[in-house]
HTML snippet that shows the backbone in 3Dmol.js (N, CA, C, O; Angstrom):
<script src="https://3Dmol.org/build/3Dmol-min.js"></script>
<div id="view" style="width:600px;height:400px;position:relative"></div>
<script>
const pdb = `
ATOM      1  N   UNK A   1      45.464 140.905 -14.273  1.00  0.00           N
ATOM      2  CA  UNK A   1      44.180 140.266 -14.103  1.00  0.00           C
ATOM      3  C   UNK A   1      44.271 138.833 -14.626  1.00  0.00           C
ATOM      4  O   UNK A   1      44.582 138.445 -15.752  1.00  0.00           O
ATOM      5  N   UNK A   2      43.904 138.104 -13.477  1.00  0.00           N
ATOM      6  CA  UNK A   2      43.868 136.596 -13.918  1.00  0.00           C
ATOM      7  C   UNK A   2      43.316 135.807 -13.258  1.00  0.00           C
ATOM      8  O   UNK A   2      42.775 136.273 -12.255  1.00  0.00           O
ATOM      9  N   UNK A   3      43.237 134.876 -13.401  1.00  0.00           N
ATOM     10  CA  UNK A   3      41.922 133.497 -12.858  1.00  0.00           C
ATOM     11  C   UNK A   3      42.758 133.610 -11.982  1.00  0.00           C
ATOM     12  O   UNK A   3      43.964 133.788 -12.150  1.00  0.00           O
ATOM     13  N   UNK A   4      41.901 133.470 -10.484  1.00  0.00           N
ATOM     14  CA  UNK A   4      42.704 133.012  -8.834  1.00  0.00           C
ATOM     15  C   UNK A   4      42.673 131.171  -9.042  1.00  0.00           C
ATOM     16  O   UNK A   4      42.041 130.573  -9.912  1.00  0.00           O
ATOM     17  N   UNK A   5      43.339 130.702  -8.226  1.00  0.00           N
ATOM     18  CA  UNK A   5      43.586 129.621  -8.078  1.00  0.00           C
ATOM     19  C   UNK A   5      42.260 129.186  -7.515  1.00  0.00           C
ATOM     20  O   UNK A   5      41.397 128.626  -8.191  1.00  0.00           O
ATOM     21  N   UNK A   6      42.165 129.437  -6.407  1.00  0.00           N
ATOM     22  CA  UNK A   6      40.685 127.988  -6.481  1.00  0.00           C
ATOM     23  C   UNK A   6      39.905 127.743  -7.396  1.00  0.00           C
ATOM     24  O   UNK A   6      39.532 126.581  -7.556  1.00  0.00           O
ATOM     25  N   UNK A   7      39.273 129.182  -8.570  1.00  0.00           N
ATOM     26  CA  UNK A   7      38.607 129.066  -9.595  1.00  0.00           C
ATOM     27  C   UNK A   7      39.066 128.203 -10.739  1.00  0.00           C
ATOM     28  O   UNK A   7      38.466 127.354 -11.398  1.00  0.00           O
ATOM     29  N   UNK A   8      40.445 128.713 -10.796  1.00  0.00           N
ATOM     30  CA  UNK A   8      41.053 127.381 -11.886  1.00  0.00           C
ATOM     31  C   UNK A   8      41.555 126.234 -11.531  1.00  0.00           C
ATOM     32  O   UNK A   8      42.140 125.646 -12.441  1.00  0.00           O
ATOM     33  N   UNK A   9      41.509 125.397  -9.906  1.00  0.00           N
ATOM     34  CA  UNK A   9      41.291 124.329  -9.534  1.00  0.00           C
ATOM     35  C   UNK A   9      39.933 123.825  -9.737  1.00  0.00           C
ATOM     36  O   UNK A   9      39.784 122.603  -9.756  1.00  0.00           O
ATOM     37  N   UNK A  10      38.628 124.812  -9.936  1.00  0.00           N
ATOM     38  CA  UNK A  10      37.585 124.284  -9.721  1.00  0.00           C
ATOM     39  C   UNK A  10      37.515 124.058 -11.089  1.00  0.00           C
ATOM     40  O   UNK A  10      37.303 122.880 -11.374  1.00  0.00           O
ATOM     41  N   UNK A  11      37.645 124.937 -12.157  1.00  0.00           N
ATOM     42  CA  UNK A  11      37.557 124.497 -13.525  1.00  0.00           C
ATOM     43  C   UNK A  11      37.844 123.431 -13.584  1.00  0.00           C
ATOM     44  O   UNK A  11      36.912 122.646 -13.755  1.00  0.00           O
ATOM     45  N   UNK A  12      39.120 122.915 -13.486  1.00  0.00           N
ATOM     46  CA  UNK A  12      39.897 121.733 -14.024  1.00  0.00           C
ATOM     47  C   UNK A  12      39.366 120.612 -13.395  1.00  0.00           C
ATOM     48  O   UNK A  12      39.302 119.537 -13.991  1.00  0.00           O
ATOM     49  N   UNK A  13      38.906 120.781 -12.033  1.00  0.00           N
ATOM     50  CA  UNK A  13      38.530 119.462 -11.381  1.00  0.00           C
ATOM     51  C   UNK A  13      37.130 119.471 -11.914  1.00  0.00           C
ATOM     52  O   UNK A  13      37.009 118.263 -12.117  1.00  0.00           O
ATOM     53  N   UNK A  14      35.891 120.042 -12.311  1.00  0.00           N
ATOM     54  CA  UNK A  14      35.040 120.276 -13.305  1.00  0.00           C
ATOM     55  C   UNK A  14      34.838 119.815 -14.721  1.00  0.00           C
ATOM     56  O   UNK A  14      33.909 119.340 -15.375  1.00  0.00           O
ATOM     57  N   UNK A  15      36.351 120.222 -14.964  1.00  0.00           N
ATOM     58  CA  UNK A  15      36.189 119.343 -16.711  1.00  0.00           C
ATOM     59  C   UNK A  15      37.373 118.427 -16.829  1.00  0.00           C
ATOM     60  O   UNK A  15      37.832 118.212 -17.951  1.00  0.00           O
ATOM     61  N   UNK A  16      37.880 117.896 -15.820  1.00  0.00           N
ATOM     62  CA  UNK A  16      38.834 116.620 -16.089  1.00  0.00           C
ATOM     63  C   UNK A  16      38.122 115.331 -16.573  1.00  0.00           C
ATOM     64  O   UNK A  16      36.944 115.184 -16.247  1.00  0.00           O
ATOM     65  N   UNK A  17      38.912 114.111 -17.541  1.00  0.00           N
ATOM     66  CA  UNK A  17      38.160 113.624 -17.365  1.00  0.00           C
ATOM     67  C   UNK A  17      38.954 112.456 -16.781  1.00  0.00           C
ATOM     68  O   UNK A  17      38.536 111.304 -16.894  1.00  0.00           O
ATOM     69  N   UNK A  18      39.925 112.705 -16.251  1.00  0.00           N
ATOM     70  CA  UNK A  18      40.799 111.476 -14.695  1.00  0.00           C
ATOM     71  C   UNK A  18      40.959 112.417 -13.841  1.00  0.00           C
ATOM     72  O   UNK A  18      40.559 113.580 -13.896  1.00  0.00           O
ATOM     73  N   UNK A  19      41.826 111.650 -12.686  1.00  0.00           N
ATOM     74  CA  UNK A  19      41.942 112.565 -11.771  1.00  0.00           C
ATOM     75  C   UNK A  19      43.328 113.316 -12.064  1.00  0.00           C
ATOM     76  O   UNK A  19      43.343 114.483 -11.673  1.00  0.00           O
ATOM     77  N   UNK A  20      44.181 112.974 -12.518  1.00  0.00           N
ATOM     78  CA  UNK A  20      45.552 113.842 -13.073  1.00  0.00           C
ATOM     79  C   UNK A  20      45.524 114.800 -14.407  1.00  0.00           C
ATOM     80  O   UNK A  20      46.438 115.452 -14.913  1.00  0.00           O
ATOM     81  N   UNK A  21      44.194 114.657 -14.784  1.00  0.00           N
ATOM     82  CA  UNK A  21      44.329 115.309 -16.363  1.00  0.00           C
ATOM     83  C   UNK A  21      43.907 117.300 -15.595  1.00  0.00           C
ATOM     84  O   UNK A  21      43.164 117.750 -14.722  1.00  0.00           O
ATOM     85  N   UNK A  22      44.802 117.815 -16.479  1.00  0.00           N
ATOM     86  CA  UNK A  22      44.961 119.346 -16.372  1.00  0.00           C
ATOM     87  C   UNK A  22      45.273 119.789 -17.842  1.00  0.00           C
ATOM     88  O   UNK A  22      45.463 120.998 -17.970  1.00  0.00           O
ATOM     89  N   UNK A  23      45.318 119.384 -18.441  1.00  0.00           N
ATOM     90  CA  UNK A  23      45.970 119.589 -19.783  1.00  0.00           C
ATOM     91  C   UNK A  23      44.959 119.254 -21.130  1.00  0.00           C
ATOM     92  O   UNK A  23      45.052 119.928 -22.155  1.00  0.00           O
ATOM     93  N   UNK A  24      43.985 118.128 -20.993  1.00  0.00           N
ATOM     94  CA  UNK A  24      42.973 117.679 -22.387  1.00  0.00           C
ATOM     95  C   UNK A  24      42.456 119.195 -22.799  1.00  0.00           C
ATOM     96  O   UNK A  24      42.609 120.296 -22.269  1.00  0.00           O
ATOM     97  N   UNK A  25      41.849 118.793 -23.858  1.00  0.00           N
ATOM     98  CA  UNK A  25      41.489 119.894 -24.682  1.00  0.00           C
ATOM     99  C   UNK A  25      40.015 120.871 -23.923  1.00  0.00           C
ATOM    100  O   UNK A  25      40.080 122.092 -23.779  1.00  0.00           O
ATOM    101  N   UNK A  26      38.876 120.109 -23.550  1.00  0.00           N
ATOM    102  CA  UNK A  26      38.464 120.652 -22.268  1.00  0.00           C
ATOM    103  C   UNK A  26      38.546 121.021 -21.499  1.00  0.00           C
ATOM    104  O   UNK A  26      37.719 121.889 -21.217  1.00  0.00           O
ATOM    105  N   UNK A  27      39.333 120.768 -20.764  1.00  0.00           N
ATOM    106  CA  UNK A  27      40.147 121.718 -19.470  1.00  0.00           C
ATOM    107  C   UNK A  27      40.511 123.134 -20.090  1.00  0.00           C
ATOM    108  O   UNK A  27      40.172 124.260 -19.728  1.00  0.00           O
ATOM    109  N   UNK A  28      41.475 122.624 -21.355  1.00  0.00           N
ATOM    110  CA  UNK A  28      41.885 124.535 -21.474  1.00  0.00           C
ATOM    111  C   UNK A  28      40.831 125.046 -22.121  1.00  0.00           C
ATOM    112  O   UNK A  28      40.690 126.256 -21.945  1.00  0.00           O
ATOM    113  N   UNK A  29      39.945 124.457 -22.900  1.00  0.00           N
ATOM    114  CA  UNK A  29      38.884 125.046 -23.614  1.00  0.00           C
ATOM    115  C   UNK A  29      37.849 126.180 -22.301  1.00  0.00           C
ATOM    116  O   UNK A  29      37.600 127.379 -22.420  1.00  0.00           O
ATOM    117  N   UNK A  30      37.419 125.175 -21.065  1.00  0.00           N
ATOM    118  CA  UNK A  30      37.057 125.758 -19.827  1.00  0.00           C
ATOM    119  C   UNK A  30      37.621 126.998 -19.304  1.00  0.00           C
ATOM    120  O   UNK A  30      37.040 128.040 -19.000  1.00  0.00           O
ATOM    121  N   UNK A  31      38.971 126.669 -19.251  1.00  0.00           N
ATOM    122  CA  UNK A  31      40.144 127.795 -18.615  1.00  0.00           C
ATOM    123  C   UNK A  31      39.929 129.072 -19.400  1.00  0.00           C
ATOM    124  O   UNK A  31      39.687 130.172 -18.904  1.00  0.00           O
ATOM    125  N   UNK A  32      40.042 128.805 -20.621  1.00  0.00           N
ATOM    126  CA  UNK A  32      39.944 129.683 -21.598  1.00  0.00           C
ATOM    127  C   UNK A  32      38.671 130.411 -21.862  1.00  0.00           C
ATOM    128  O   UNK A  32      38.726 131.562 -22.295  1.00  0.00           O
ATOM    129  N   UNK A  33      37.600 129.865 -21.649  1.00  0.00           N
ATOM    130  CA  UNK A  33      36.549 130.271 -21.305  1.00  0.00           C
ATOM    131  C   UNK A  33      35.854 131.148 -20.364  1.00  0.00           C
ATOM    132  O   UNK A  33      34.950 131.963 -20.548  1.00  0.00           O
ATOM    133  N   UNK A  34      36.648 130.701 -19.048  1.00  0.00           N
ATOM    134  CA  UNK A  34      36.713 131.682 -18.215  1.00  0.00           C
ATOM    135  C   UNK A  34      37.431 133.153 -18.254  1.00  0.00           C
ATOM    136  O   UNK A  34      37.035 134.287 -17.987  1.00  0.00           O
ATOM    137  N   UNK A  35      38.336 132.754 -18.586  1.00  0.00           N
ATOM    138  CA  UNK A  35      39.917 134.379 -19.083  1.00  0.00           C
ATOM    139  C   UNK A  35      38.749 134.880 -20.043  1.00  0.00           C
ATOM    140  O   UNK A  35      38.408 136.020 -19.729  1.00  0.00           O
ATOM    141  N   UNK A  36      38.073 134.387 -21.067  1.00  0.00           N
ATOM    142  CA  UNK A  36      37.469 135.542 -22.111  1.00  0.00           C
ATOM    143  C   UNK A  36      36.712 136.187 -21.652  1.00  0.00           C
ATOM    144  O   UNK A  36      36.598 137.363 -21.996  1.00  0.00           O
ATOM    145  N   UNK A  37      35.695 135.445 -20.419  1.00  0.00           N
ATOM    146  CA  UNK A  37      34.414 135.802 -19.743  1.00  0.00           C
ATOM    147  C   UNK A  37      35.055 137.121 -19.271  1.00  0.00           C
ATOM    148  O   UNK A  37      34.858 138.155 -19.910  1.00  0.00           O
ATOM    149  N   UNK A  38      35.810 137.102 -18.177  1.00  0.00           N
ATOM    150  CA  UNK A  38      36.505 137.904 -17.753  1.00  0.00           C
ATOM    151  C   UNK A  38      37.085 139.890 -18.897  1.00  0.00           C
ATOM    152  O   UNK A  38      36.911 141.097 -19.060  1.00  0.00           O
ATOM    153  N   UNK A  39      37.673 138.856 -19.199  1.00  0.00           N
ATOM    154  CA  UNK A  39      38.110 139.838 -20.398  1.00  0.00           C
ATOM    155  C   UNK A  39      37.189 140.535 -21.069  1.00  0.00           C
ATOM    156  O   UNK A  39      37.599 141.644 -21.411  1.00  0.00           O
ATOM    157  N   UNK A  40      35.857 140.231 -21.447  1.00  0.00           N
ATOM    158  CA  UNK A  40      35.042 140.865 -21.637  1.00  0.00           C
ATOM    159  C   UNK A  40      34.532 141.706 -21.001  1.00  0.00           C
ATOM    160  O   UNK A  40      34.039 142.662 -21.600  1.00  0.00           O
ATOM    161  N   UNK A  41      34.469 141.628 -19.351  1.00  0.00           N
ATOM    162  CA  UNK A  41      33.671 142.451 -18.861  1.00  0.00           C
ATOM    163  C   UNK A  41      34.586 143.249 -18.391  1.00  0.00           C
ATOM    164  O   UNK A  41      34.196 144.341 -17.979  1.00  0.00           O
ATOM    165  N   UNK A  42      35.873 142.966 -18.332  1.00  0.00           N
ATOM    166  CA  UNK A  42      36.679 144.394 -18.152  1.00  0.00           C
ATOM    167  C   UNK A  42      36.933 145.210 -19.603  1.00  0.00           C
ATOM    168  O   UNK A  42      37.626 146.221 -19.493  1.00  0.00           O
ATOM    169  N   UNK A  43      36.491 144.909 -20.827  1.00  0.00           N
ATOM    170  CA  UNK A  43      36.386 145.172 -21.724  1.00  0.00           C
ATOM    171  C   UNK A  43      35.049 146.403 -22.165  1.00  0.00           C
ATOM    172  O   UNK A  43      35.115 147.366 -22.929  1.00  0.00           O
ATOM    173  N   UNK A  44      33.725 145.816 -21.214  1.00  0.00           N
ATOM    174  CA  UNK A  44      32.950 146.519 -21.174  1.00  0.00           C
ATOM    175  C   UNK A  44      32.915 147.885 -20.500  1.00  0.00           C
ATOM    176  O   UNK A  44      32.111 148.742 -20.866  1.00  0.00           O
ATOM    177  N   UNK A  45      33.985 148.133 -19.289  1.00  0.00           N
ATOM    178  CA  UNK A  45      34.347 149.329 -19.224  1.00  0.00           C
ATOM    179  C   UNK A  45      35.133 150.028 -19.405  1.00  0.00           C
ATOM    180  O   UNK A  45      35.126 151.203 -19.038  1.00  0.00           O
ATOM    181  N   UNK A  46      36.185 149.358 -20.145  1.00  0.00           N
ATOM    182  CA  UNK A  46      37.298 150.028 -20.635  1.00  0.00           C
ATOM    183  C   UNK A  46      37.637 149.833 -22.015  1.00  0.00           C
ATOM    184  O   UNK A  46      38.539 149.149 -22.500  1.00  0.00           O
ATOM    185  N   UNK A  47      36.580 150.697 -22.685  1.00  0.00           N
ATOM    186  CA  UNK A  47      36.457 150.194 -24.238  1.00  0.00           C
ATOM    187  C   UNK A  47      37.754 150.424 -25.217  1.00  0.00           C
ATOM    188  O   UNK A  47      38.235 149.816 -26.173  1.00  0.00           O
ATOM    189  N   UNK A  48      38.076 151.645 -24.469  1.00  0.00           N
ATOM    190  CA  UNK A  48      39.332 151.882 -26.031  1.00  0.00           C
ATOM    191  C   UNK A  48      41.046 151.290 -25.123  1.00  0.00           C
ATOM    192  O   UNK A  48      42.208 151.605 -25.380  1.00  0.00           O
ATOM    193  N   UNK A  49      40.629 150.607 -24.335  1.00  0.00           N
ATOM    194  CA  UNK A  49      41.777 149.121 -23.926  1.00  0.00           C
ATOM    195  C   UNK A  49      42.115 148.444 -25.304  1.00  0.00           C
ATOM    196  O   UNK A  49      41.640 147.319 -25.457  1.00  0.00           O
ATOM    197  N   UNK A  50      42.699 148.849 -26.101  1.00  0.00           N
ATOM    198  CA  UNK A  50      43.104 148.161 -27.413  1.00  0.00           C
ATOM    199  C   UNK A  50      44.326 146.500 -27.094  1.00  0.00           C
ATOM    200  O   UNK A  50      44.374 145.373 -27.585  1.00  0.00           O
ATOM    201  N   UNK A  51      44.894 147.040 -26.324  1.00  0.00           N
ATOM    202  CA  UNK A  51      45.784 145.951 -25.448  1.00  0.00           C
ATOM    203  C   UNK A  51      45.705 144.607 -25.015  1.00  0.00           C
ATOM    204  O   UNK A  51      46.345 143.556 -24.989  1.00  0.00           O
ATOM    205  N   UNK A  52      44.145 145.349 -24.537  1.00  0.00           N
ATOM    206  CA  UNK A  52      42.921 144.015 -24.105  1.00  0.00           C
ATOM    207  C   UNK A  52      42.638 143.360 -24.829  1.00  0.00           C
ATOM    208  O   UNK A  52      42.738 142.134 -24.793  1.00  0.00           O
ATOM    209  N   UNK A  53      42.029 144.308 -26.032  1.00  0.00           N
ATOM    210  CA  UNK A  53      40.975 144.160 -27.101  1.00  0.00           C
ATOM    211  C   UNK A  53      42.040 142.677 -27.822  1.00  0.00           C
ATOM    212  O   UNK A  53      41.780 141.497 -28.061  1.00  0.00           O
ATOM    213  N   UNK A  54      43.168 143.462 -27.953  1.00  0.00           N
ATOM    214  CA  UNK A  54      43.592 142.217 -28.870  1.00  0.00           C
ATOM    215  C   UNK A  54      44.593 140.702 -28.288  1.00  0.00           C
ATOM    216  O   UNK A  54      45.292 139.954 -28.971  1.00  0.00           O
ATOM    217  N   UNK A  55      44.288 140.660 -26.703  1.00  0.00           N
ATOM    218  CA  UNK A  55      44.593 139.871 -26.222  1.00  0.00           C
ATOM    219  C   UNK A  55      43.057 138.976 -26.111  1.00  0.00           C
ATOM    220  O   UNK A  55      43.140 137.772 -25.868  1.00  0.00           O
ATOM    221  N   UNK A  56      41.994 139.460 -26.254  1.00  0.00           N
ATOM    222  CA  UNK A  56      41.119 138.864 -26.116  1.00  0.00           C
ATOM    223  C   UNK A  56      40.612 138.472 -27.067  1.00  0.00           C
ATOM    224  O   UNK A  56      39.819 137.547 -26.893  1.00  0.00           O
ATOM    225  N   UNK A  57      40.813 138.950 -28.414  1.00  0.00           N
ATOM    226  CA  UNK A  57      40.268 138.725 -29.728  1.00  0.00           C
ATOM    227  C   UNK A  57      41.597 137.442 -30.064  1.00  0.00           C
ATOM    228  O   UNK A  57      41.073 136.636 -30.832  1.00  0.00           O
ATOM    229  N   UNK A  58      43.462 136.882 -29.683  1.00  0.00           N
ATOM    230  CA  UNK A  58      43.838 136.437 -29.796  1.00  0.00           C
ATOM    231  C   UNK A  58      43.269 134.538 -28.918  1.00  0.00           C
ATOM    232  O   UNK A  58      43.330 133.342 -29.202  1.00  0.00           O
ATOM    233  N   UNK A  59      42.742 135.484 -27.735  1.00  0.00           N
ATOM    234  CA  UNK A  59      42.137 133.606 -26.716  1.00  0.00           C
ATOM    235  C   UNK A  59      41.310 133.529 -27.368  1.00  0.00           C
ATOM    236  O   UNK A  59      41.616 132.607 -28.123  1.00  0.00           O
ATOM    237  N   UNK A  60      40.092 133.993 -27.721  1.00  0.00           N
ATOM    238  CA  UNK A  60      39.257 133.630 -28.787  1.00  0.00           C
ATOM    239  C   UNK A  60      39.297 132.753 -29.772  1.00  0.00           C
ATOM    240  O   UNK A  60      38.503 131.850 -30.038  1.00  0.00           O
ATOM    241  N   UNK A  61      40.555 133.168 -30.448  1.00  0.00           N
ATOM    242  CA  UNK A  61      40.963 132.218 -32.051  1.00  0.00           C
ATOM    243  C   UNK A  61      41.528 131.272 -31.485  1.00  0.00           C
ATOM    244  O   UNK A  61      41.292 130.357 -32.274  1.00  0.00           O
ATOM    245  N   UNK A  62      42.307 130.696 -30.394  1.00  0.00           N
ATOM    246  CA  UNK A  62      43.242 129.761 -30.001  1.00  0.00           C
ATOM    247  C   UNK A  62      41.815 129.152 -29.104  1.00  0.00           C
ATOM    248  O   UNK A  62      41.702 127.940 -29.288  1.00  0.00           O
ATOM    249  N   UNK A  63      41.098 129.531 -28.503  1.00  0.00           N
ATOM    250  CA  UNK A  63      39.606 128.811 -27.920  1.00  0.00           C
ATOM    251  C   UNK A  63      38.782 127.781 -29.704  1.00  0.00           C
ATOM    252  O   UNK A  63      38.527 126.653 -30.127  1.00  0.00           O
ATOM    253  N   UNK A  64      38.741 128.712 -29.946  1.00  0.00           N
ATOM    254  CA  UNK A  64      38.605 128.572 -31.562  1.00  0.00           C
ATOM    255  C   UNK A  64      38.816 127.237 -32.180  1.00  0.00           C
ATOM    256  O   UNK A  64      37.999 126.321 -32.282  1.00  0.00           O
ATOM    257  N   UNK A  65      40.508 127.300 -32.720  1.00  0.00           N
ATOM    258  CA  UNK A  65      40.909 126.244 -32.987  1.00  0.00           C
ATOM    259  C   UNK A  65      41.045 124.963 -32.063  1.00  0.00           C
ATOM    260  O   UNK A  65      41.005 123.847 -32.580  1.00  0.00           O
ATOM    261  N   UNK A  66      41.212 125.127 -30.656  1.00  0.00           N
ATOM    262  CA  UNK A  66      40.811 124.038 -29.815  1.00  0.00           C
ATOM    263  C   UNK A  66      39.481 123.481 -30.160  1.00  0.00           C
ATOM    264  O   UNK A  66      39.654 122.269 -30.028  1.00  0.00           O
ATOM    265  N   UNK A  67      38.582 123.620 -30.429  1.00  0.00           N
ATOM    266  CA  UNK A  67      37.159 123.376 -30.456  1.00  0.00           C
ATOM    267  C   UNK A  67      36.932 122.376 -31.707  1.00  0.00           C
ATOM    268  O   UNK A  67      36.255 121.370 -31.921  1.00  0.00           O
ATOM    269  N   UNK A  68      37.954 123.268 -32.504  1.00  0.00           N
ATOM    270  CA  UNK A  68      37.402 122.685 -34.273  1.00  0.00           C
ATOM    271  C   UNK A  68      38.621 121.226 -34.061  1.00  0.00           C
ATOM    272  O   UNK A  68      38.406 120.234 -34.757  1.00  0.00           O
ATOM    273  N   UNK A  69      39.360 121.219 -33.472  1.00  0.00           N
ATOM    274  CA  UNK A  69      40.403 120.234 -32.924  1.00  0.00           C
ATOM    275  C   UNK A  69      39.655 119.174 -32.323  1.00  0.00           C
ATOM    276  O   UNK A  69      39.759 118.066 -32.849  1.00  0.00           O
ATOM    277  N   UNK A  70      38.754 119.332 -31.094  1.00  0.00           N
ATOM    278  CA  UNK A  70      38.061 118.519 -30.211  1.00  0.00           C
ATOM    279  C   UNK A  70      36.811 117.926 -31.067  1.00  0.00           C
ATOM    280  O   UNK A  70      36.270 116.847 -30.824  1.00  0.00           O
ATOM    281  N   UNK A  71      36.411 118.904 -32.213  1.00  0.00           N
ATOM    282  CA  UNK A  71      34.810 118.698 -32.868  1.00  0.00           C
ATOM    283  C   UNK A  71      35.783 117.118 -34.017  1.00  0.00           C
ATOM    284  O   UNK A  71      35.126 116.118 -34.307  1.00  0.00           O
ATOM    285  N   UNK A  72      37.009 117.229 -34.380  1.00  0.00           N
ATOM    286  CA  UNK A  72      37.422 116.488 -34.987  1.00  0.00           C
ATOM    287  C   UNK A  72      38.281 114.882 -34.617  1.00  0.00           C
ATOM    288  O   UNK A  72      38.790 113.993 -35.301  1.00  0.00           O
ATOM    289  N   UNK A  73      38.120 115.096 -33.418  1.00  0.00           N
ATOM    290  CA  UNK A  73      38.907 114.224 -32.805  1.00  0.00           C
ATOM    291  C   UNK A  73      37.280 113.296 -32.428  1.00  0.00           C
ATOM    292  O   UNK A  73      36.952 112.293 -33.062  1.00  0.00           O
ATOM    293  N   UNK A  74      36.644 113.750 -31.570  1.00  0.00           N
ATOM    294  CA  UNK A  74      34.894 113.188 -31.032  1.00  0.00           C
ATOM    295  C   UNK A  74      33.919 114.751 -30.776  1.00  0.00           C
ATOM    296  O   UNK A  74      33.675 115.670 -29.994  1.00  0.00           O
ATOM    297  N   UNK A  75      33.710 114.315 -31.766  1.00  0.00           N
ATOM    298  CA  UNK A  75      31.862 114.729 -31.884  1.00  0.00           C
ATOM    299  C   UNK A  75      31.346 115.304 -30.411  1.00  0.00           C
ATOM    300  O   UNK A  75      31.341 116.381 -29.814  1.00  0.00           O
ATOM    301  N   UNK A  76      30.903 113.898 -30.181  1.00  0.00           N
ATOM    302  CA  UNK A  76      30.438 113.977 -28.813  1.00  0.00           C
ATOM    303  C   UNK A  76      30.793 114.517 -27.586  1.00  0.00           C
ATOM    304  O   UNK A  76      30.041 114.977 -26.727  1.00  0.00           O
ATOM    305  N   UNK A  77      32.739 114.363 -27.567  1.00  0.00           N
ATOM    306  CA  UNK A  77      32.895 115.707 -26.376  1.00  0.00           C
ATOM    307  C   UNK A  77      32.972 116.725 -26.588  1.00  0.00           C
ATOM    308  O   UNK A  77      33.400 117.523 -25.754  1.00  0.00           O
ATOM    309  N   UNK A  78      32.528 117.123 -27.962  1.00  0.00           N
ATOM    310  CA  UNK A  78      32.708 118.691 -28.471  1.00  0.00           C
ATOM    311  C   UNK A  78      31.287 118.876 -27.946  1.00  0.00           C
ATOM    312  O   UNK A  78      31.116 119.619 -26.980  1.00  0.00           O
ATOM    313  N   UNK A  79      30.396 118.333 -28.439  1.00  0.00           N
ATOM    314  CA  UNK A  79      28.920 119.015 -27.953  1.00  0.00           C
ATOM    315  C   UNK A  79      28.942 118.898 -26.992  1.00  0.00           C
ATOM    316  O   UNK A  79      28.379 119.930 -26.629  1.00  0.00           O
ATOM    317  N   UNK A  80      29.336 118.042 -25.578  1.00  0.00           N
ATOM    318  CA  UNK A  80      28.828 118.207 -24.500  1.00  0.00           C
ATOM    319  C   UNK A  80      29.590 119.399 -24.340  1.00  0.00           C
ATOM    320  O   UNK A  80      28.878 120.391 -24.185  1.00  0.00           O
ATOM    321  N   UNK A  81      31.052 119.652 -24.327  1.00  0.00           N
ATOM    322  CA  UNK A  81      31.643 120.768 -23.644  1.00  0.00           C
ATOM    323  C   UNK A  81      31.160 122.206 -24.087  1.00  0.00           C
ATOM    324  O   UNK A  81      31.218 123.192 -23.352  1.00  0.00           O
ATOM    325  N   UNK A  82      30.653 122.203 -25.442  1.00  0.00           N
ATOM    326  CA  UNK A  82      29.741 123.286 -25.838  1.00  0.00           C
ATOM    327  C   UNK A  82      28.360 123.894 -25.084  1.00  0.00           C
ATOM    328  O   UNK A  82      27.962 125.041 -24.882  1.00  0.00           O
ATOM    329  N   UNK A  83      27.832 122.576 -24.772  1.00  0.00           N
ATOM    330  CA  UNK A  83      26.417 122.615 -23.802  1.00  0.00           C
ATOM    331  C   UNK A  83      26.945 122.646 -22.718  1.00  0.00           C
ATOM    332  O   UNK A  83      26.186 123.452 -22.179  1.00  0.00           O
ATOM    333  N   UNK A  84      27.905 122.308 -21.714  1.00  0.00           N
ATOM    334  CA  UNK A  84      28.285 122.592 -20.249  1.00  0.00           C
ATOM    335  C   UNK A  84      29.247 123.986 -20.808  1.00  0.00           C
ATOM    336  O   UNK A  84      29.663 124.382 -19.719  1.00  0.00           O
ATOM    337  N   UNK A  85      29.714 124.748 -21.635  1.00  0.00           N
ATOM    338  CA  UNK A  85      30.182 125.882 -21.480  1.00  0.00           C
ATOM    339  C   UNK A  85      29.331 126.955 -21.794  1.00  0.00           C
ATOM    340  O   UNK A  85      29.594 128.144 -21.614  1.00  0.00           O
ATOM    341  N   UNK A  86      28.138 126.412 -22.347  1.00  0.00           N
ATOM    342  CA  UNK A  86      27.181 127.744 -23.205  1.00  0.00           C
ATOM    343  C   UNK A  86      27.452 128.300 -24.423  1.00  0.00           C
ATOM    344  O   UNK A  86      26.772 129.114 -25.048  1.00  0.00           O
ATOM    345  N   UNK A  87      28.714 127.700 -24.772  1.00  0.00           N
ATOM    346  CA  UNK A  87      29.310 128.626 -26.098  1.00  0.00           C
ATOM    347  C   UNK A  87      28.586 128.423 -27.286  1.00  0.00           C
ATOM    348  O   UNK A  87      28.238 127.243 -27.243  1.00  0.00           O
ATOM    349  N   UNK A  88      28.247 128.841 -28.136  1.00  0.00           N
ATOM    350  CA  UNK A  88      27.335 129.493 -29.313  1.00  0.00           C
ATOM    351  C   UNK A  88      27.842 128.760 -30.137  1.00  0.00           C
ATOM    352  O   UNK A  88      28.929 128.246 -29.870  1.00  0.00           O
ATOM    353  N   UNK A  89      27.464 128.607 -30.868  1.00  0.00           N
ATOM    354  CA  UNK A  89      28.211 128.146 -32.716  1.00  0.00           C
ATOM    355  C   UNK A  89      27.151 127.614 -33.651  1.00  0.00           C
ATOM    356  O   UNK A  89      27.449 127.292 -34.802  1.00  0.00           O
TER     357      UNK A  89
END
`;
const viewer = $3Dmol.createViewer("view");
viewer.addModel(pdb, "pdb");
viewer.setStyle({}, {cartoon: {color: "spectrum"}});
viewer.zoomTo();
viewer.render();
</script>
C-alpha cells in the first residue's frame, strides 16, 4: 500500500515552492501526511496490524521532527503548512 503517482505528483506540485523542488521540507511533510492519512484508515480496520501500527507510529515521529525543523528554520512556513495540512498542535 502506497501513494499512486498522480496523487504524489499532485502533492508535490501543491506544496512546491519552484518548479523543480520535490524534496523541501513541505513537500515531504505533505507526502508524509498523506501515507499517515492512509495508514490510519487501514489501521481502522485492521486493528491488531502491529506491523502497521509501528510503521505508522515511526512516519509520525519523522513527520514530527520535520515540522519542529521547518517551525525553526521560518515560523511562517511552518504555520501555513500546518493550516493547508490541518495538522493539530
Amino acid at each position: 500500500m502506497s501513494i499512486a503517482k498522480e496523487t504524489k505528483a499532485k502533492i508535490i506540485k501543491d506544496n512546491q515552492a519552484a518548479a523543480n523542488d520535490t524534496g523541501s521540507a513541505e513537500v515531504q511533510i505533505a507526502i508524509m501526511s498523506e501515507r499517515i492519512s492512509q495508514l490510519s484508515t487501514h489501521m481502522q480496520q485492521h486493528k491488531k496490524d502491529l506491523s502497521t501500527r509501528n510503521g505508522l507510529l515511526r512516519l509520525v515521529g519523522k513527520r514530527r521532527k520535520l515540522l519542529d525543523y521547518l517551525k525553526g528554520k521560518s515560523v511562517d512556513r511552518y504555520q501555513a503548512i500546518i493550516e493547508k495540512l490541518g495538522i493539530r498542535r
